[in-house]
Each structure stands twice: as C-alpha cells, then as structure tokens.
C-alpha positions in Angstrom: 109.8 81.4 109.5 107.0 80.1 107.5 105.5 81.4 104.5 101.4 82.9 104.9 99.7 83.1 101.3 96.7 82.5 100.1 95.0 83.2 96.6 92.6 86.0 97.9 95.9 88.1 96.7 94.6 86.9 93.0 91.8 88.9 93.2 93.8 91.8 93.2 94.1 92.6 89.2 96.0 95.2 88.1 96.2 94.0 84.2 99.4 95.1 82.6 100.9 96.3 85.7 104.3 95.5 86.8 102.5 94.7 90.2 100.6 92.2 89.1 99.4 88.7 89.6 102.1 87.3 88.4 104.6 88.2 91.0 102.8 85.9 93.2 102.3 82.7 90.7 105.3 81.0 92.0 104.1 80.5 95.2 101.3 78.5 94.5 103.2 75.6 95.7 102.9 76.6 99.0 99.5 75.4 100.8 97.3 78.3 101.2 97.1 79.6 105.3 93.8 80.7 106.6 93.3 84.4 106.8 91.3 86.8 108.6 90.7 90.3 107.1 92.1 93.1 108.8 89.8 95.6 108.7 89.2 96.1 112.5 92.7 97.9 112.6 93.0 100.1 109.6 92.0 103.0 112.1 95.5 102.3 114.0 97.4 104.2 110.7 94.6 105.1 108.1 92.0 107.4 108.1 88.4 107.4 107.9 88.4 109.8 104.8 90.8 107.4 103.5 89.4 104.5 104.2 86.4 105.1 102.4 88.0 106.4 99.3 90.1 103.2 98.9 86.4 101.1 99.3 84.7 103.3 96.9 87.7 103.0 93.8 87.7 99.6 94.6 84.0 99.2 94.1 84.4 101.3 90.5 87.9 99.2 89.9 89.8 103.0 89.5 92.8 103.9 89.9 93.8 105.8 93.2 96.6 107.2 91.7 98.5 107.5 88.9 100.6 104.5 89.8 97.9 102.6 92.1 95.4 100.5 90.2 92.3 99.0 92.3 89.2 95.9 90.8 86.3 95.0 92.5 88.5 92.4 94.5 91.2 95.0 95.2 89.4 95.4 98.6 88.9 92.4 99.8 92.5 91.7 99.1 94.2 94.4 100.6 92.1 93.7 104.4 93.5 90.3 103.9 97.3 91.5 102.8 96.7 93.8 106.2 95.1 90.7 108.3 98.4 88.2 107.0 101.3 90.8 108.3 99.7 91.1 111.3 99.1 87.1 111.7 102.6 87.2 110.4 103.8 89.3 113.6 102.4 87.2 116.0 103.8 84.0 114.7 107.5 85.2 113.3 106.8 84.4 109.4 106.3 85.9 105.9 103.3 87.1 104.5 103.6 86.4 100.9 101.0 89.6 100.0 99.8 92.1 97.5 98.9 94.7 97.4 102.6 96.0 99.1 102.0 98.6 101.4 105.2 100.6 102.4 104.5 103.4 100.2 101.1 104.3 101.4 100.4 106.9 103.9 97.8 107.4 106.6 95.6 109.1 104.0 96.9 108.6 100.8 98.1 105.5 98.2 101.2 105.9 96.2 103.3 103.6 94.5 101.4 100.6 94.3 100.3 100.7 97.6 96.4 101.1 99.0 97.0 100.2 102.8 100.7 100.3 104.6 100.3 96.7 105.8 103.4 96.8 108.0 102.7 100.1 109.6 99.5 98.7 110.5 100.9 95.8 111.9 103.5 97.2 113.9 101.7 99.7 115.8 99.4 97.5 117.1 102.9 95.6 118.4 103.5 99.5 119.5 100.2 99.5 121.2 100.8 96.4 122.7 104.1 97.5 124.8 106.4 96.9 122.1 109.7 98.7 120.5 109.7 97.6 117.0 112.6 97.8 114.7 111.8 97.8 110.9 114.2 97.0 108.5 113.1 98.0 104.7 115.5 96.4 102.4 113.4 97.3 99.6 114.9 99.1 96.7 112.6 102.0 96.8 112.2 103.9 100.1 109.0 103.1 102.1 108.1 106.6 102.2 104.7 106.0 104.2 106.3 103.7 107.0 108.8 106.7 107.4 106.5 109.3 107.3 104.0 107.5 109.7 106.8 106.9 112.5 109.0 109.7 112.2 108.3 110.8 115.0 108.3 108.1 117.1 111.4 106.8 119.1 109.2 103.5 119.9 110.0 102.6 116.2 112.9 102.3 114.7 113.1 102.5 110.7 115.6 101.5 108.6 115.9 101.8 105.2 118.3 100.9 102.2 117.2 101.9 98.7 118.1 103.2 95.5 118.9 107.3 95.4 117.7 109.1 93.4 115.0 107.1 92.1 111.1 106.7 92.8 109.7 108.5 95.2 112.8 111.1 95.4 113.9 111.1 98.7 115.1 109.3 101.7 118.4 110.6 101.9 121.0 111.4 104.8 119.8 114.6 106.3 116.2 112.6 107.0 116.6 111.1 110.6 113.2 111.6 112.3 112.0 114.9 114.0 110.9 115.7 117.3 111.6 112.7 120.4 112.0 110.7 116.9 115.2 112.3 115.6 118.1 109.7 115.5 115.3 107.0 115.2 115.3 107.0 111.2 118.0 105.8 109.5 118.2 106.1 105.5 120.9 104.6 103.4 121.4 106.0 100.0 122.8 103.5 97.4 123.9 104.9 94.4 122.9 103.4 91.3 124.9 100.5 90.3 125.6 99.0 93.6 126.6 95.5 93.6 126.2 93.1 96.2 129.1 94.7 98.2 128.2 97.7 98.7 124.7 96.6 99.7 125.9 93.9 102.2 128.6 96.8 104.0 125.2 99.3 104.6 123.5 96.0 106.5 126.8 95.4 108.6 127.9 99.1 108.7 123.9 99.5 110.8 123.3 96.9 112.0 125.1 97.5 115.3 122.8 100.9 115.5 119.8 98.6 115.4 121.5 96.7 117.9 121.8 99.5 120.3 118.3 100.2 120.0 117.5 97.2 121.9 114.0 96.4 119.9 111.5 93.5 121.2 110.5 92.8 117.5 111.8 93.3 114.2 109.6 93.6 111.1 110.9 93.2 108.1 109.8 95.3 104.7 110.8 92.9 102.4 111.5 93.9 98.9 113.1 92.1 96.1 113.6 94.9 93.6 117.3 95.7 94.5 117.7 92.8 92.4 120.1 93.1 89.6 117.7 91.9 86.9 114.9 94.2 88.0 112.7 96.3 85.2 112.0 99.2 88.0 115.5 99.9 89.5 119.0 99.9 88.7 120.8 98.4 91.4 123.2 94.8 91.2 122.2 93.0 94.0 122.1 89.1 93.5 120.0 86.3 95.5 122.8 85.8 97.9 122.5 88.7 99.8 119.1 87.9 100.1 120.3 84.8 102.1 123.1 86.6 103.8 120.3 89.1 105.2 118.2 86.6 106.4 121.0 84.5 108.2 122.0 88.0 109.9 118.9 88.6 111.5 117.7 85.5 112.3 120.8 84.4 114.0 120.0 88.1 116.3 116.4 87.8 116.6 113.8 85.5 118.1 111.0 88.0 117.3 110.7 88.7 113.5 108.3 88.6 110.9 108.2 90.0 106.8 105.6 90.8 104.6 106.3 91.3 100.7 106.5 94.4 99.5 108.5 95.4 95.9 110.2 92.9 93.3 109.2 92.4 89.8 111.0 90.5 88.2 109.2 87.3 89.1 111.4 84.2 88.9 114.2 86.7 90.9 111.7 87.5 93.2 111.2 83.6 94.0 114.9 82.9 94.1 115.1 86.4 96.7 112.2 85.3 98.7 113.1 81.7 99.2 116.5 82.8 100.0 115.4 85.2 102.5 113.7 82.2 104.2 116.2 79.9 104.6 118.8 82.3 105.8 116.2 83.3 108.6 115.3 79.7 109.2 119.4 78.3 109.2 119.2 76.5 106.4 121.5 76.1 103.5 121.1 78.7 100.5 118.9 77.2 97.9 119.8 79.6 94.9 123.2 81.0 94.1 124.4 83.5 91.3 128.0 85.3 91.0 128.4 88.0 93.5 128.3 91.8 91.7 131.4 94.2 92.6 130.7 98.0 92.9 132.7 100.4 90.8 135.4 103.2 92.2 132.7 106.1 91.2 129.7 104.6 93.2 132.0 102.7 96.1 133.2 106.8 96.5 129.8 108.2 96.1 128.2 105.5 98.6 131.3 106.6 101.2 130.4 109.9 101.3 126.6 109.5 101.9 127.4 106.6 104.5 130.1 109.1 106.6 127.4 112.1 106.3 124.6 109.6 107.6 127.4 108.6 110.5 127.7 112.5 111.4 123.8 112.9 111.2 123.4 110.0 113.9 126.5 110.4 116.1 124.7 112.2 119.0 122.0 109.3 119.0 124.3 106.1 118.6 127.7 104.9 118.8 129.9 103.8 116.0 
C-alpha cells in the first residue's frame, strides 16, 4: 500500500479550522502522485442540486454549513480528494486527502465534509460487479457512507466510533433496512476506551466481515480515536493503528484507504504511517504504552457489544 498525495489538498483553506492544512503538512515528504479530478462520477452518490451548491460556496469561499468551510480552491480540491480514493481503489493504496468525506450525504455536507469520497468510490466498484466491505475506524460515525448504503446488502459498513458524540447516532439498533438489514454494523465505544477495548470490537467483527465474503475492502480511515485528540475523547494509541492494518492486510489482497478524521497532527502522522506498515508487513515504526479501559466503560462497551450480537444474530454467525 502506497501513499497518493499531492498539494492540490493545500488549496483547500479552511483558516482556523481544526480541519485544516495542517493536518496534511507532514506528508510533504512523500513525492506528490499525479491526479485526475473526479468530477465525471460525483453523479454515482451526489446530486445535481447538490453539486451545484457545493461549486457555487466554493466560488464565494462560504461556508456550507455550520461546521463545513469552503475557498475558491475548495473545489478544485475536493474533485481531486474524490479522483485519489478512486485511483486509490484501483491500485490498493491510501489517499492522503482533504477535504474528508464520510460525513457528507448525497445532498448535503456536514462535518467537514463537501463530497463522500469513499462512497463515491465504492459504488463505482459496486457498479463494476463488486461486493465492497467498508471498514470506518474513524472516531466519529460516517453518517453519510451509512446513510447512502443502508440499504444495500452489496455493501457492507462497518463502523467503530465514539457514542454519544458528534453527529449523535450510530448505535446498536441501526443495522440497515430493507434487503440491507444485517448489512450495517455499528460499534458504540464509550468514552474513555483504551486501546483494549477498541482492538476486542475489530476481533469481536471481524469474523462477520469475514462471512460476508467481500471482493474489496475500503477503508475509512480516521485518526481521531487517538488518545491525544482535541475533538474526541477516546484512549486509543498508534499501536492499534498498526495492529489494524496488519489484520487486514494479512486477509485481504484488495484494499484501499482514503483519510478521513484526525487532528491532532503529529498523532495523525504516527497513526497513518502505522496504518501503512501494518498493511504493507512491515515492522511498527511508532510505539507508545498501550491504554487499559476502566470496569464502568469495559461494562458499558459489554452491554452494547451483546445487544449489537442479538441485533445481527439472524444475519451472521457468532
């Protein structure tokens, strides 16, 4: 797994934003990959309407939401966040993006996010003949990739993220709808959950992913579970990072990540770089003492995780 980047993302400035420019600085050791926009499939998740709206704040530099700054190089920066997952998908690496996209929806931005860059990118693999199997370690939950395939049973998406926090739900009872039920799996960590409680809801699913059987597996990868993170409250370390990334690339030939959340920069490096060499088999380049959960949140985390296993049981076996 190689790293796709490239310093069009610069010219997407937010200003004193914790999604900002700086999240990216690090990785301007890396040589810059050549890019093609991805405009031609914004139409396979976002609508016209919305397509327009995002061009026109752009163009003013205003803010599509509360949360969701745009500047006149917003645009050409998010086509080219979209065009890198998708070159990311068809060569198994990491596109080092922003804007982030798993929070957008087919016709709306929120939390930081214009376009949903994975979305995008996976149903074109959908199109294509694929079963796709995200995995959205992210500490937030990517409401718009669960929104936009909730539905579907040719996508499965996983999620692990801090609850309650931002944006307020992704909890047990949520497993898909219609030929889609069983098909979405949230996993509630409470706040406060160290590295071992976050590693047991990889290895408690995993084997449901498994069973799914996917052809590709896309990985929303966020950084902000991080202990040292301004925007969540969660104990995770760059370890687990690593451990992630050696479980699924051990599994999986087909794979790719785009960036999505993380904001704490030099963490975000350490998570990222991680991330990469567990997926690539290579030793762990940044270490930190592993976190331990306490009774109150190992019991809360129990509870949700046996509820979640009653939700599923008549879709997968445990």
């Amino acid at each position: 797994m190689n790293f796709i980047f490239n310093e069009i993302f610069f010219e997407h400035r937010t200003g004193m934003h914790p999604e900002s420019n700086k999240r990216l600085e690090p990785f301007r050791i890396f040589d810059q990959t050549n890019i093609k926009s991805g405009e031609p499939y914004l139409p396979l998740i976002h609508t016209k309407n919305y397509i327009q709206k995002v061009k026109n704040a752009c163009k003013e530099g205003t803010r599509l939401d509360p949360d969701t700054v745009t500047s006149p190089g917003s645009w050409k920066a998010a086509l080219h966040a979209v065009g890198a997952t998708i070159l990311a998908a068809e060569n198994n690496d990491f596109a080092l993006v922003r804007p982030p996209g798993h929070h957008a929806y087919p016709d709306r931005s929120s939390g930081f996010c214009l376009f949903n860059n994975i979305a995008i990118a996976v149903q074109k693999l959908v199109n294509e003949g694929n079963k796709v199997l995200i995995f959205d370690f992210d500490g937030h939950l990517g409401d718009g990739t669960s929104r936009i395939f909730y539905d579907s049973n040719e996508v499965m998406y996983w999620s692990q993220h801090q609850y309650p926090a931002f944006p307020g739900h992704g909890f047990v009872d949520e497993i898909g709808e219609g030929k889609g039920k069983g098909f979405t799996i949230n996993v509630p960590l409470p706040p406060q959950s160290g590295d071992d409680i976050f590693m047991n809801a990889v290895q408690e699913f995993l084997p449901v992913a498994e069973q799914f059987k996917p052809d590709v597996v896309a990985i929303s990868a966020g950084f902000d579970a991080h202990r040292l993170d301004p925007l969540l409250d969660l104990q995770v370390t760059a370890g687990s990072f690593y451990k992630i990334g050696k479980l699924f690339g051990e599994r999986y030939d087909r794979m790719f990540a785009t960036l999505e959340g993380g904001y704490s920069v030099m963490d975000l490096y350490r998570g990222v770089r991680n991330f990469q060499a567990g997926v690539n088999g290579e030793p762990q380049l940044f270490d930190e003492p592993e976190t331990s959960s306490g009774r109150q949140v190992w019991e809360t985390y129990e509870l949700n995780k046996h509820t979640l296993f009653f939700n599923l049981k008549e879709f997968w076996n445990f």
